[in-house]
PDB file of the backbone (N, CA, C, O) and the ligand in Angstrom, with CONECT records:
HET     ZN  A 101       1
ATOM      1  N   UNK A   1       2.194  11.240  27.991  1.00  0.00           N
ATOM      2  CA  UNK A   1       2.302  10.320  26.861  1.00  0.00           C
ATOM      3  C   UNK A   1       2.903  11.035  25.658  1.00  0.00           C
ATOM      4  O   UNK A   1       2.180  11.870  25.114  1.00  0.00           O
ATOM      5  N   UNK A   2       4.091  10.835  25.178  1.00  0.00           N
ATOM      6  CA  UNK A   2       4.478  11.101  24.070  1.00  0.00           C
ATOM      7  C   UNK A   2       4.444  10.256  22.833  1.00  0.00           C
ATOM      8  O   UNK A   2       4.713  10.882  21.808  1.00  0.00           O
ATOM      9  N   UNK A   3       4.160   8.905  22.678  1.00  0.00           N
ATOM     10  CA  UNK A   3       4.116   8.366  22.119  1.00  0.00           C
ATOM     11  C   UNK A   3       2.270   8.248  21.080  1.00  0.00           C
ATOM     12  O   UNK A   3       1.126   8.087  21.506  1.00  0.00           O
ATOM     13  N   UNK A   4       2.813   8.422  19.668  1.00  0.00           N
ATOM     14  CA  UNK A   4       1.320   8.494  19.342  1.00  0.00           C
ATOM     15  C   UNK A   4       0.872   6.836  18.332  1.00  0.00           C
ATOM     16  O   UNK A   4       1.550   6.091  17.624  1.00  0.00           O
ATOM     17  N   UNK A   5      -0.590   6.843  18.757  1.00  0.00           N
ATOM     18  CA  UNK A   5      -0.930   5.105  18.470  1.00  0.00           C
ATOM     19  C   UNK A   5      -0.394   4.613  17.271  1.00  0.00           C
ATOM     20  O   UNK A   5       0.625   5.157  16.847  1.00  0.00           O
ATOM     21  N   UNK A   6      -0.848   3.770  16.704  1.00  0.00           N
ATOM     22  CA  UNK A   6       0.037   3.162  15.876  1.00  0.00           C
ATOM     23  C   UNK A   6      -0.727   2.298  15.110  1.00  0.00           C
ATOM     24  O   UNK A   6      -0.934   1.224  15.675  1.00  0.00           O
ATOM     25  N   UNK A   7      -1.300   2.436  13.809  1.00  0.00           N
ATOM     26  CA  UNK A   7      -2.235   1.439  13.617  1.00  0.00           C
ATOM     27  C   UNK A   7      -1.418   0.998  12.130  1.00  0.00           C
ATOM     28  O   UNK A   7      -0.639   1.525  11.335  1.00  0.00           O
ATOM     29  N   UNK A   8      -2.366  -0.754  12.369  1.00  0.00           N
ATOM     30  CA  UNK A   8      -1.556  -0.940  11.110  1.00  0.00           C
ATOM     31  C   UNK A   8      -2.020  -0.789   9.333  1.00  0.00           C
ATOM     32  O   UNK A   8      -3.204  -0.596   9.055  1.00  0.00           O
ATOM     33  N   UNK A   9      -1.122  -0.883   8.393  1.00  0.00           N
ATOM     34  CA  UNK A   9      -1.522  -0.719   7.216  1.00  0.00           C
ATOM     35  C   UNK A   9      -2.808  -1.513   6.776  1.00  0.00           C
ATOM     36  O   UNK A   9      -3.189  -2.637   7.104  1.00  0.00           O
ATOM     37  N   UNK A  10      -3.398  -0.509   5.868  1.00  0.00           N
ATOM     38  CA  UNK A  10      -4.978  -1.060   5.424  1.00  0.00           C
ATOM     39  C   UNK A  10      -4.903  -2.273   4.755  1.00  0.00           C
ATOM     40  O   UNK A  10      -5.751  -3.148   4.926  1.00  0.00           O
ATOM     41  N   UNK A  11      -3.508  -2.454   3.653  1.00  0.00           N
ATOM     42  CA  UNK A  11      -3.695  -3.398   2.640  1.00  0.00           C
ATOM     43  C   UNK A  11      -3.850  -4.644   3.820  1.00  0.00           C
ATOM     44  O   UNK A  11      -3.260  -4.523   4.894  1.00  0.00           O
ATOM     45  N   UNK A  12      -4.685  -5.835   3.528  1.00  0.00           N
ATOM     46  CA  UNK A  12      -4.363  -7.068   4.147  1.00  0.00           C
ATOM     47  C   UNK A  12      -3.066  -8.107   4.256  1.00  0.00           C
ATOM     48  O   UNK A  12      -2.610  -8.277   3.126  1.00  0.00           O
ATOM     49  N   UNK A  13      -2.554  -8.627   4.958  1.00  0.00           N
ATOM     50  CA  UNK A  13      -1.485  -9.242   5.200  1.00  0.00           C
ATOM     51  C   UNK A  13      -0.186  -8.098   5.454  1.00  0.00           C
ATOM     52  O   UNK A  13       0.983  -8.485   5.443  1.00  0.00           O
ATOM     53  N   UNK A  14      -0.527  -6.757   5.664  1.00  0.00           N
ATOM     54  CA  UNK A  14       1.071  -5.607   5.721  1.00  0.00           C
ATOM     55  C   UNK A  14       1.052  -6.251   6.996  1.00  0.00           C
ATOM     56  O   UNK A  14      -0.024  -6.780   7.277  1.00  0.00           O
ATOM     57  N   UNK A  15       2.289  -6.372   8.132  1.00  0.00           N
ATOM     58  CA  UNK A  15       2.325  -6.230   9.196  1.00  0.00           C
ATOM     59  C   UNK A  15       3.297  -4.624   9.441  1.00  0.00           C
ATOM     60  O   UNK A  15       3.814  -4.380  10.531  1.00  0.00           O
ATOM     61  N   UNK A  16       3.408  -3.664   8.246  1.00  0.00           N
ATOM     62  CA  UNK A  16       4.059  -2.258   8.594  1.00  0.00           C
ATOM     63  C   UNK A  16       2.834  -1.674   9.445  1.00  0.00           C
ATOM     64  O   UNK A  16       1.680  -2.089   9.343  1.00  0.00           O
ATOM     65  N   UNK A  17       3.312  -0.514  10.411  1.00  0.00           N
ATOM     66  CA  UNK A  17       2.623   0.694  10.662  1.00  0.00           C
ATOM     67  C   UNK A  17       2.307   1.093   9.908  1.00  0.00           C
ATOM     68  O   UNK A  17       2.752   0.809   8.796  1.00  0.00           O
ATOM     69  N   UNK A  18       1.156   2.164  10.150  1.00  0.00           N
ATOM     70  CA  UNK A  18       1.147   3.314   8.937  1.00  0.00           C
ATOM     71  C   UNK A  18       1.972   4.261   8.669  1.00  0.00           C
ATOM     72  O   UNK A  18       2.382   4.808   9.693  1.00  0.00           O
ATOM     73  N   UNK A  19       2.319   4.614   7.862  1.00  0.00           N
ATOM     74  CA  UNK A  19       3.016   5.866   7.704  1.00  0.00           C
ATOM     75  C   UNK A  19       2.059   7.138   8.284  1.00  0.00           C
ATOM     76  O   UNK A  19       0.835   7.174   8.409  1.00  0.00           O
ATOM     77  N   UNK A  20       3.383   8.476   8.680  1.00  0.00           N
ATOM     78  CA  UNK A  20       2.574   9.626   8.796  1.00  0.00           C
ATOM     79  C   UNK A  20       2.738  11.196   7.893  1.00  0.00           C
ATOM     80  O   UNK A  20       3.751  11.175   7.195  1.00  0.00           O
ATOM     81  N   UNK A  21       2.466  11.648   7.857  1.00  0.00           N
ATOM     82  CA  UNK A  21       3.018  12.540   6.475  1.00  0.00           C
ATOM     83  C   UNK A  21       2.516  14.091   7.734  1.00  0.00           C
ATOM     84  O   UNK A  21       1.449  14.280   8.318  1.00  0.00           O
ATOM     85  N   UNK A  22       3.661  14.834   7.741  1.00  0.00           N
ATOM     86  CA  UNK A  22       3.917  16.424   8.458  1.00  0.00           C
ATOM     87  C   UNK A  22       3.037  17.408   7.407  1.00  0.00           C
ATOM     88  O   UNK A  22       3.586  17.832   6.390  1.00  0.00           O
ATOM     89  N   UNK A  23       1.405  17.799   7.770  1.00  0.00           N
ATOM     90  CA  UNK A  23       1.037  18.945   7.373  1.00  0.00           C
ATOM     91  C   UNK A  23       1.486  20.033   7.691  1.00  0.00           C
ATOM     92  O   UNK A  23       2.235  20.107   8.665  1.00  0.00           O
ATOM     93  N   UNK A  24       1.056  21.455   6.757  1.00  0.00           N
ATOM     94  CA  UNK A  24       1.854  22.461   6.931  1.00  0.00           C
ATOM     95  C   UNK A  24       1.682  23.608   8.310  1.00  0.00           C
ATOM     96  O   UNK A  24       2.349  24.619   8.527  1.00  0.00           O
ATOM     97  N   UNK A  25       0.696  23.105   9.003  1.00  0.00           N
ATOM     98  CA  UNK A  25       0.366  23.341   9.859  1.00  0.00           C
ATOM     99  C   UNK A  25       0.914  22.952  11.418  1.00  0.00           C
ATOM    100  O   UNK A  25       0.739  23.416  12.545  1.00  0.00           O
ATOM    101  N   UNK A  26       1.718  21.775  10.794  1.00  0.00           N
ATOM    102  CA  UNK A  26       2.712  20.912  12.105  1.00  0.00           C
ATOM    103  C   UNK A  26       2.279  20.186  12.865  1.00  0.00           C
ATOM    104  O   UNK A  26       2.612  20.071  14.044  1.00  0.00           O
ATOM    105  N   UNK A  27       1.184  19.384  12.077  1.00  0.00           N
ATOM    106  CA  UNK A  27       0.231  18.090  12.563  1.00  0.00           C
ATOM    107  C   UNK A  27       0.755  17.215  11.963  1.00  0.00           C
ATOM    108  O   UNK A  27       1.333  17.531  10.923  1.00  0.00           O
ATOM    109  N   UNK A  28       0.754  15.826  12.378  1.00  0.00           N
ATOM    110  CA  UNK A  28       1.106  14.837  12.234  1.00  0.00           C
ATOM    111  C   UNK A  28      -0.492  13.984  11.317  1.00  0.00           C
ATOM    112  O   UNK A  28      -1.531  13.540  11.804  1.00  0.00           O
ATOM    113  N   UNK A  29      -0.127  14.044  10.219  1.00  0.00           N
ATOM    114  CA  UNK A  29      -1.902  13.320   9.455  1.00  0.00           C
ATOM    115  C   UNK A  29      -1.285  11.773   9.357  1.00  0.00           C
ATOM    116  O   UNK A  29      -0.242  11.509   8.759  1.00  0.00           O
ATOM    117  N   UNK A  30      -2.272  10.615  10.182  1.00  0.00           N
ATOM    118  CA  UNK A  30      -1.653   9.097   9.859  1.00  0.00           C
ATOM    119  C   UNK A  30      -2.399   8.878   8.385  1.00  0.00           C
ATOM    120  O   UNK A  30      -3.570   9.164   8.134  1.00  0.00           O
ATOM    121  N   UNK A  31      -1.464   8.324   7.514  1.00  0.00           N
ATOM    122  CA  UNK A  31      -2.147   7.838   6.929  1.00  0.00           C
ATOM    123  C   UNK A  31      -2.383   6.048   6.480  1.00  0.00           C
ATOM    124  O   UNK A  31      -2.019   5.033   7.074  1.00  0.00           O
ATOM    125  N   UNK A  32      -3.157   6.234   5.169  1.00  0.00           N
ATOM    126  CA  UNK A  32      -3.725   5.014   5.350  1.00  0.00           C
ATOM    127  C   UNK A  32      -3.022   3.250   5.405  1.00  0.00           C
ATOM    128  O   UNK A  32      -3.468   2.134   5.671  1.00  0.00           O
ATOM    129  N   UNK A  33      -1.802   3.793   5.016  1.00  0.00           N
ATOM    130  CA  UNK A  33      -1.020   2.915   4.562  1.00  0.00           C
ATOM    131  C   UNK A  33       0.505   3.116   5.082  1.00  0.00           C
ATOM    132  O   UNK A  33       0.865   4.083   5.754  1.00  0.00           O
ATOM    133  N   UNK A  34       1.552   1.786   4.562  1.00  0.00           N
ATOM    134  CA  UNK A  34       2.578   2.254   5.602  1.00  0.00           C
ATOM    135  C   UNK A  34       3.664   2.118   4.575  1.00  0.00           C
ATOM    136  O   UNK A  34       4.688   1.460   4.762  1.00  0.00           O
ATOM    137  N   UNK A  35       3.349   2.846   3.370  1.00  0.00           N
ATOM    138  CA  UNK A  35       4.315   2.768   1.943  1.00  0.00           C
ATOM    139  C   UNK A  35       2.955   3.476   0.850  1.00  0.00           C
ATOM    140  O   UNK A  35       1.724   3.477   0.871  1.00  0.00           O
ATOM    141  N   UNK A  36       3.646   3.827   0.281  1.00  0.00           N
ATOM    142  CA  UNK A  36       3.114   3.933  -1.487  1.00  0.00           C
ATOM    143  C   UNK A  36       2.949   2.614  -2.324  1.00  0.00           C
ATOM    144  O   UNK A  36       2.575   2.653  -3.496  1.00  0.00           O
ATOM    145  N   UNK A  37       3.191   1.662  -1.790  1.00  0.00           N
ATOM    146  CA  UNK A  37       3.478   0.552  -2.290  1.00  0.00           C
ATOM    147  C   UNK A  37       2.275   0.066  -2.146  1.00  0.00           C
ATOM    148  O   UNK A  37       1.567  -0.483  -2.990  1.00  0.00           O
ATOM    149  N   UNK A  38       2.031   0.329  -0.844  1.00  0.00           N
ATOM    150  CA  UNK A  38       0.855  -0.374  -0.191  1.00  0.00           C
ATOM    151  C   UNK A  38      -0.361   0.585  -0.913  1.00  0.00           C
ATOM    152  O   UNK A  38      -1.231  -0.270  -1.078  1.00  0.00           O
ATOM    153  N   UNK A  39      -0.786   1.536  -1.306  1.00  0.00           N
ATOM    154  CA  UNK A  39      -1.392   2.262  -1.549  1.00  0.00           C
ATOM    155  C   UNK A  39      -1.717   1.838  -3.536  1.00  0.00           C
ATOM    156  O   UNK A  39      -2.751   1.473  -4.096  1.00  0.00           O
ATOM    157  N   UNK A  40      -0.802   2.014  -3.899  1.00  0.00           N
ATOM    158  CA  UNK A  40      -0.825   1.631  -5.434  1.00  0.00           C
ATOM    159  C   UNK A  40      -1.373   0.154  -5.472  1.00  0.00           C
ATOM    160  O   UNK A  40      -2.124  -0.196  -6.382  1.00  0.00           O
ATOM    161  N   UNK A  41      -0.992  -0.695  -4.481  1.00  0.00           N
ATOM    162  CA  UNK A  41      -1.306  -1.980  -4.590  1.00  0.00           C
ATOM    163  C   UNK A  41      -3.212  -2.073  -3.933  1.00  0.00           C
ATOM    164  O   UNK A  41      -3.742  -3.005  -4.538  1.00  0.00           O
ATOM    165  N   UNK A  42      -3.573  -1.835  -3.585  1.00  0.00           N
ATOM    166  CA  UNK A  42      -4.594  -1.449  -3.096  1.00  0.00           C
ATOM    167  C   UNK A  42      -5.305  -0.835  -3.984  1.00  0.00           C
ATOM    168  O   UNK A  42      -6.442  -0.928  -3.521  1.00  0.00           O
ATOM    169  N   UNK A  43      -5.397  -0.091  -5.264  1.00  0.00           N
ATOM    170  CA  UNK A  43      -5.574   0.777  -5.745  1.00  0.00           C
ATOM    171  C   UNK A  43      -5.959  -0.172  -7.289  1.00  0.00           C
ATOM    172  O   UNK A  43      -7.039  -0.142  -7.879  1.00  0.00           O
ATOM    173  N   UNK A  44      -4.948  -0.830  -7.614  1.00  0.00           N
ATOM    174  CA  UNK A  44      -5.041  -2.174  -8.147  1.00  0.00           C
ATOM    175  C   UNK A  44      -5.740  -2.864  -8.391  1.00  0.00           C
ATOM    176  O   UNK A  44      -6.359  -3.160  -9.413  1.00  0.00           O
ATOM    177  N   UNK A  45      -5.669  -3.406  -6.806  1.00  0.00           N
ATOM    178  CA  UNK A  45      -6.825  -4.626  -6.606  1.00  0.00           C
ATOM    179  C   UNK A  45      -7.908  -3.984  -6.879  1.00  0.00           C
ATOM    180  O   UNK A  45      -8.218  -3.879  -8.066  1.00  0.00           O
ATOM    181  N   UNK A  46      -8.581  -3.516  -6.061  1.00  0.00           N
ATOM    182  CA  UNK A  46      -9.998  -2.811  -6.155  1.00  0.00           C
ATOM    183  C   UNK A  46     -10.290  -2.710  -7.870  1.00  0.00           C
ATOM    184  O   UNK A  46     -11.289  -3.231  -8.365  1.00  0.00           O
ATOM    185  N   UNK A  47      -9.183  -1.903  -8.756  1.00  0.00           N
ATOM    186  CA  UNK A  47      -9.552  -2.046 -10.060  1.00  0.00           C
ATOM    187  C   UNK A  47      -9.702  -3.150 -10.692  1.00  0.00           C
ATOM    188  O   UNK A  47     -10.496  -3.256 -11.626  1.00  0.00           O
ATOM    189  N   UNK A  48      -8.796  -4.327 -10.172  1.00  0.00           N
ATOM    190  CA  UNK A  48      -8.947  -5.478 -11.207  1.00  0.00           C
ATOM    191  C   UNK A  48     -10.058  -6.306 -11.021  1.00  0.00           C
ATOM    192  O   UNK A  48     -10.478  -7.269 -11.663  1.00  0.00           O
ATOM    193  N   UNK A  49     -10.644  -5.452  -9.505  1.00  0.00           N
ATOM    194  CA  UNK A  49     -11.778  -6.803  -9.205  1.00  0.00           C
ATOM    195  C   UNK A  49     -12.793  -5.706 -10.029  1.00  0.00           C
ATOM    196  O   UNK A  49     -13.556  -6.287 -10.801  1.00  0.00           O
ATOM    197  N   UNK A  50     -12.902  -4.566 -10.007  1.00  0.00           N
ATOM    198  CA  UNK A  50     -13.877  -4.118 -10.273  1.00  0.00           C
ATOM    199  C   UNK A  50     -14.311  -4.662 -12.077  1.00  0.00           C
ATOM    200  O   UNK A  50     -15.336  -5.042 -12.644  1.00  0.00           O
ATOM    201  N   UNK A  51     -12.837  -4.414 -12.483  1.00  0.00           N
ATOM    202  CA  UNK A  51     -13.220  -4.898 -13.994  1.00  0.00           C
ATOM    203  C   UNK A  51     -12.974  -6.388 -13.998  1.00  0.00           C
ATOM    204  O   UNK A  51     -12.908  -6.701 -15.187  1.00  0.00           O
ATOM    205  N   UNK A  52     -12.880  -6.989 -13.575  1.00  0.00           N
ATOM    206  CA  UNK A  52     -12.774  -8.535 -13.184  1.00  0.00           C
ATOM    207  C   UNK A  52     -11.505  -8.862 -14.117  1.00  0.00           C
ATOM    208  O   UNK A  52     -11.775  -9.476 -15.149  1.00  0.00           O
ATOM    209  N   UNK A  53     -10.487  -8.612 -13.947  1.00  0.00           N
ATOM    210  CA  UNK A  53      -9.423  -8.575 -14.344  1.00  0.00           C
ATOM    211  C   UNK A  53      -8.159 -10.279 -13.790  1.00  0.00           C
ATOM    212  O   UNK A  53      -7.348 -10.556 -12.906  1.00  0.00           O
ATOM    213  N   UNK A  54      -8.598 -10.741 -14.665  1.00  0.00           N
ATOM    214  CA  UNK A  54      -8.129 -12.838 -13.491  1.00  0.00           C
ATOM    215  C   UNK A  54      -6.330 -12.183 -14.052  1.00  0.00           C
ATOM    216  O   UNK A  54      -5.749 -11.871 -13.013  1.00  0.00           O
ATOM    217  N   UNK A  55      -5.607 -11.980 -15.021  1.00  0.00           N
ATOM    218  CA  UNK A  55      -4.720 -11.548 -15.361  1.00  0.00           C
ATOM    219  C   UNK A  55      -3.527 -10.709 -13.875  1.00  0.00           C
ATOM    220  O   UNK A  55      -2.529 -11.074 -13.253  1.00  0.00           O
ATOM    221  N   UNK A  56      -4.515  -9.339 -13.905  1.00  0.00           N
ATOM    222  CA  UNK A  56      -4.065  -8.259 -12.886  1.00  0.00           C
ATOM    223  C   UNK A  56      -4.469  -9.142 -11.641  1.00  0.00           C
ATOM    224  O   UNK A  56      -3.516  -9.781 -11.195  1.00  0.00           O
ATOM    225  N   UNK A  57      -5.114  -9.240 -11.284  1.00  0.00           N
ATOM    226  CA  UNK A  57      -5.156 -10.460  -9.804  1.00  0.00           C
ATOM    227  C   UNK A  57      -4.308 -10.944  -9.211  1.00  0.00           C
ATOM    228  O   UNK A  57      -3.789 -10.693  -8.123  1.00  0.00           O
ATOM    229  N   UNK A  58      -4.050 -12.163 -10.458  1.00  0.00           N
ATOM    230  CA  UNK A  58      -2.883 -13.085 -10.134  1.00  0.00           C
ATOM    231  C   UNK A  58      -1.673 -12.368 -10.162  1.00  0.00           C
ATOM    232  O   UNK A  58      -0.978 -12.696  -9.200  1.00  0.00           O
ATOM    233  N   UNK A  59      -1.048 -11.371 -11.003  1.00  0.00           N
ATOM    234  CA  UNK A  59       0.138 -10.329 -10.778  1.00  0.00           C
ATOM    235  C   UNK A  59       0.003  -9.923  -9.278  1.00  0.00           C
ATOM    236  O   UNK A  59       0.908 -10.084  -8.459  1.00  0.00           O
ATOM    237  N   UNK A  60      -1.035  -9.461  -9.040  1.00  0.00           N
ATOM    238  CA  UNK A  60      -1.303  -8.976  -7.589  1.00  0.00           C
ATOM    239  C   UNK A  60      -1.109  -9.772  -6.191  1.00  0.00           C
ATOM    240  O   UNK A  60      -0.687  -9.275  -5.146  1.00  0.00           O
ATOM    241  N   UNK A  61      -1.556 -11.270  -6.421  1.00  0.00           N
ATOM    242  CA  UNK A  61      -1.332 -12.204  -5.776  1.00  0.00           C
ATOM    243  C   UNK A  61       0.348 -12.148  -5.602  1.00  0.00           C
ATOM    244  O   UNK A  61       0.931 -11.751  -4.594  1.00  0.00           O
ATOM    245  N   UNK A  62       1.002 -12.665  -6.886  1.00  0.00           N
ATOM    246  CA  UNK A  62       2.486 -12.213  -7.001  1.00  0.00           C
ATOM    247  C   UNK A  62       3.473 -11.412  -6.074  1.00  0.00           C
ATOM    248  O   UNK A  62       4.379 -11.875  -5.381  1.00  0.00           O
ATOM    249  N   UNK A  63       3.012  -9.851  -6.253  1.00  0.00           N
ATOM    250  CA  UNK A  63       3.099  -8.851  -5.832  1.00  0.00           C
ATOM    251  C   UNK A  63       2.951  -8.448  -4.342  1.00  0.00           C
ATOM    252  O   UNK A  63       3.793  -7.762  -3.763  1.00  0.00           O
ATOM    253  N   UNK A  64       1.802  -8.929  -3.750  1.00  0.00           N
ATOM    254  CA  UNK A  64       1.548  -9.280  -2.694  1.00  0.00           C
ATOM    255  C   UNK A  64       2.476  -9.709  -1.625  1.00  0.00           C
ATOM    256  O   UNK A  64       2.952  -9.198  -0.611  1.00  0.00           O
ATOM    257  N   UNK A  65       2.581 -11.303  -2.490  1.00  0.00           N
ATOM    258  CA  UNK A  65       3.851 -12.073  -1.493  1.00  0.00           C
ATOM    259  C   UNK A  65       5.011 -11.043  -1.496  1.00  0.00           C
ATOM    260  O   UNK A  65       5.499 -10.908  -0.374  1.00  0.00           O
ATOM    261  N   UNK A  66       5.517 -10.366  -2.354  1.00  0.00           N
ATOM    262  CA  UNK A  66       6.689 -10.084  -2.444  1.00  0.00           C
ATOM    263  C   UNK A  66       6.815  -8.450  -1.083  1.00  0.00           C
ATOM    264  O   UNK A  66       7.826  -8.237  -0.413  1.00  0.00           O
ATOM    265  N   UNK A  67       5.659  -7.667  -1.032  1.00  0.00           N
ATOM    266  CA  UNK A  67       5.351  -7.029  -0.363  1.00  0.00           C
ATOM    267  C   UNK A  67       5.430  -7.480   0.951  1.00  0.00           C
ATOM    268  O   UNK A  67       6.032  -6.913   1.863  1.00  0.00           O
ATOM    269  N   UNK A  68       4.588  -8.874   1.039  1.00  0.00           N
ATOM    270  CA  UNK A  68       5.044  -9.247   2.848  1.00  0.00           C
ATOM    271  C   UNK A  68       6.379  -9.561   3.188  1.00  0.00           C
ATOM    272  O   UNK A  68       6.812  -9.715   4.330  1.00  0.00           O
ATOM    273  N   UNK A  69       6.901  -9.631   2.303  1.00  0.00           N
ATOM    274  CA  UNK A  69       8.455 -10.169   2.560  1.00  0.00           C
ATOM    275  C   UNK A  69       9.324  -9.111   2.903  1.00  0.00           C
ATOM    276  O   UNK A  69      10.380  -9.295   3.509  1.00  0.00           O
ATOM    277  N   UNK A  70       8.803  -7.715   2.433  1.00  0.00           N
ATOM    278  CA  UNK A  70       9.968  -6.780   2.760  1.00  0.00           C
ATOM    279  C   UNK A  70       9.666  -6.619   4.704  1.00  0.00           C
ATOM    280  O   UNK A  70       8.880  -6.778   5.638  1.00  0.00           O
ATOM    281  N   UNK A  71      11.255  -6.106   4.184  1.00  0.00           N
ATOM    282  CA  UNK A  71      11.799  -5.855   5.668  1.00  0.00           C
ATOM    283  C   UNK A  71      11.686  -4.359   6.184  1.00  0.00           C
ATOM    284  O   UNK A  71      11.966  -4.002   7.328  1.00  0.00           O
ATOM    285  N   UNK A  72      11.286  -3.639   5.284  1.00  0.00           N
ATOM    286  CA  UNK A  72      11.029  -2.282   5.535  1.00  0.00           C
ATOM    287  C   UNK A  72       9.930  -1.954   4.473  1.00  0.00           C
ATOM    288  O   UNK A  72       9.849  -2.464   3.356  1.00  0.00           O
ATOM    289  N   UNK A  73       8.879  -0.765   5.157  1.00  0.00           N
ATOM    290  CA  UNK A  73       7.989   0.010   4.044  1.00  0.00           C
ATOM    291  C   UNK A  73       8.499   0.339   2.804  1.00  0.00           C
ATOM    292  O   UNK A  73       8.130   0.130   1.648  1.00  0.00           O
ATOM    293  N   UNK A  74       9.508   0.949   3.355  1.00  0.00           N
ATOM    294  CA  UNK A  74       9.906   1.462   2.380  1.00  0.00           C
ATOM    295  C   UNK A  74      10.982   0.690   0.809  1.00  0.00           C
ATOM    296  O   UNK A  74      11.415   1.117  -0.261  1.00  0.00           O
ATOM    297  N   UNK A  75      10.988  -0.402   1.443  1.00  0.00           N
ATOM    298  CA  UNK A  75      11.483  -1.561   0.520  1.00  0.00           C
ATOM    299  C   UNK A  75      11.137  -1.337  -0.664  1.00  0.00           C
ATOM    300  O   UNK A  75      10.052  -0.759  -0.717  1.00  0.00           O
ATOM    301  N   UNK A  76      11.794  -1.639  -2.052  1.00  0.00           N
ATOM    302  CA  UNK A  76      11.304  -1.406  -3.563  1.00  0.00           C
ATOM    303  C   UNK A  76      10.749  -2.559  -3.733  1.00  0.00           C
ATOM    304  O   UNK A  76      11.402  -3.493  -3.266  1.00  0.00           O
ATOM    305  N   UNK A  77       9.651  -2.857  -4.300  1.00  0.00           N
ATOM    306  CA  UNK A  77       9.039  -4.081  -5.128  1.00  0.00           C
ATOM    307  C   UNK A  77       9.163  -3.688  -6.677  1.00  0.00           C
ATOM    308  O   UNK A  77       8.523  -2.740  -7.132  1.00  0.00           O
ATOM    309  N   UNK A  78       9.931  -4.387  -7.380  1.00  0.00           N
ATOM    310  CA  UNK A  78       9.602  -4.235  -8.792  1.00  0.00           C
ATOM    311  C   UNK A  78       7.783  -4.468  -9.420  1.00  0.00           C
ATOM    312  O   UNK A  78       6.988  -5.191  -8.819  1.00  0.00           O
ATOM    313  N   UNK A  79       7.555  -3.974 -10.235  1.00  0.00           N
ATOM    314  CA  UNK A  79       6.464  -4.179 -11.149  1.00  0.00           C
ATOM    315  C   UNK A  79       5.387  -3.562 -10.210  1.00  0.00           C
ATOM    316  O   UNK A  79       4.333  -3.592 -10.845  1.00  0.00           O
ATOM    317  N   UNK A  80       5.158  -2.957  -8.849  1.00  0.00           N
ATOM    318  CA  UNK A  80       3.798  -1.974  -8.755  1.00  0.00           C
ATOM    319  C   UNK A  80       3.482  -1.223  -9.212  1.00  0.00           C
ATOM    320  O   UNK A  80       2.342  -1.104  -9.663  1.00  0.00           O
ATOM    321  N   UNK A  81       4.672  -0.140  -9.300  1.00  0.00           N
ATOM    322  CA  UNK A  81       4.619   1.429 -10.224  1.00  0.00           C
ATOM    323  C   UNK A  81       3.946   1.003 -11.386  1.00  0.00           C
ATOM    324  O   UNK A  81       2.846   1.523 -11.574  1.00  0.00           O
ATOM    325  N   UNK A  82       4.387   0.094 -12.294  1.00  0.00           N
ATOM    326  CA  UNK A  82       3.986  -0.411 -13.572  1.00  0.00           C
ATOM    327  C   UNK A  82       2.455  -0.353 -14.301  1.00  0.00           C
ATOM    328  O   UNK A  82       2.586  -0.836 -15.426  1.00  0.00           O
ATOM    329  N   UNK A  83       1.507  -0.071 -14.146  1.00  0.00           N
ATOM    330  CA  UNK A  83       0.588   0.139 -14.425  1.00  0.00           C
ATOM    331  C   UNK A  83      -0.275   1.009 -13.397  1.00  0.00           C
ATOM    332  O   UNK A  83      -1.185   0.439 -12.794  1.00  0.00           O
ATOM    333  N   UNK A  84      -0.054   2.215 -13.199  1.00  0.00           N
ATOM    334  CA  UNK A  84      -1.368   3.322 -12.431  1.00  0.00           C
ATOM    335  C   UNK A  84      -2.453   4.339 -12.694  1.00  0.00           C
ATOM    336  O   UNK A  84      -3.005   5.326 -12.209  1.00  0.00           O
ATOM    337  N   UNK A  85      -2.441   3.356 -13.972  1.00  0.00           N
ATOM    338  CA  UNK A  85      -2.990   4.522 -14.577  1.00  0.00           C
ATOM    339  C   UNK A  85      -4.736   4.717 -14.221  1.00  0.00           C
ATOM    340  O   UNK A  85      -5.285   3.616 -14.192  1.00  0.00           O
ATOM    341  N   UNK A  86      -5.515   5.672 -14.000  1.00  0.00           N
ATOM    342  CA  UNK A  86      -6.457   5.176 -13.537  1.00  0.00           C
ATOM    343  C   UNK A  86      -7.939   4.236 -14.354  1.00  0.00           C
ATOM    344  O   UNK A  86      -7.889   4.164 -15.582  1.00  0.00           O
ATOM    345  N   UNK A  87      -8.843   3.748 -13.825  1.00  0.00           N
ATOM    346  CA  UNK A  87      -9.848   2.511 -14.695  1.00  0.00           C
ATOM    347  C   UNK A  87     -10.546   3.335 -15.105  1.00  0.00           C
ATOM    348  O   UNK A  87     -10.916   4.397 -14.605  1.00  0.00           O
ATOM    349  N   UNK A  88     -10.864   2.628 -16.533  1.00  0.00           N
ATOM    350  CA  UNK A  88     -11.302   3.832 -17.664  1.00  0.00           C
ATOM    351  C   UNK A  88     -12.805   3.656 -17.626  1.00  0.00           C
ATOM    352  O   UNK A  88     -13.527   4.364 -18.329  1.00  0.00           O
TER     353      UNK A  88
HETATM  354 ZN    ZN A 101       1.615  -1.790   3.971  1.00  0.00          ZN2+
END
């Protein structure tokens, strides 16, 4: 078997794989997500629910759709980068 499993991205609705990122050791680490995109967006949510944020949500909702639509992980979505800063 050369082929290694394949699971999919954490955020809900990704249908990407995960991405895998080459440690320096020459292991293959999967990780959790199958973009940065997916990761910042995730990162997000959790904050806006935590501070109950109806504003950041609905951006997220937004954001979301626009995420299932790409055709690749690695696709740009405008406006994720846009606020990462972490919840104070
Ligand atoms: Zn994803």
């Amino acid at each position: 078997m050369t082929t290694r499993p394949t699971y999919p991205c954490k955020r809900a609705g990704c249908r990407f794989t995960r991405g895998h990122r080459r440690t320096s050791d020459g292991q293959y680490k999967q990780l959790r997500m199958c973009s940065p995109h997916c990761r910042v967006w995730d990162m997000r949510a959790h904050r806006a629910l935590k501070n109950g944020n109806a504003d950041e949500a609905a951006e997220l909702m937004r954001l979301s759709a626009l995420l299932d639509a790409r055709r690749s992980p690695r696709e740009e979505v405008p406006g994720i980068f846009e606020d990462t800063r972490p919840a104070e």
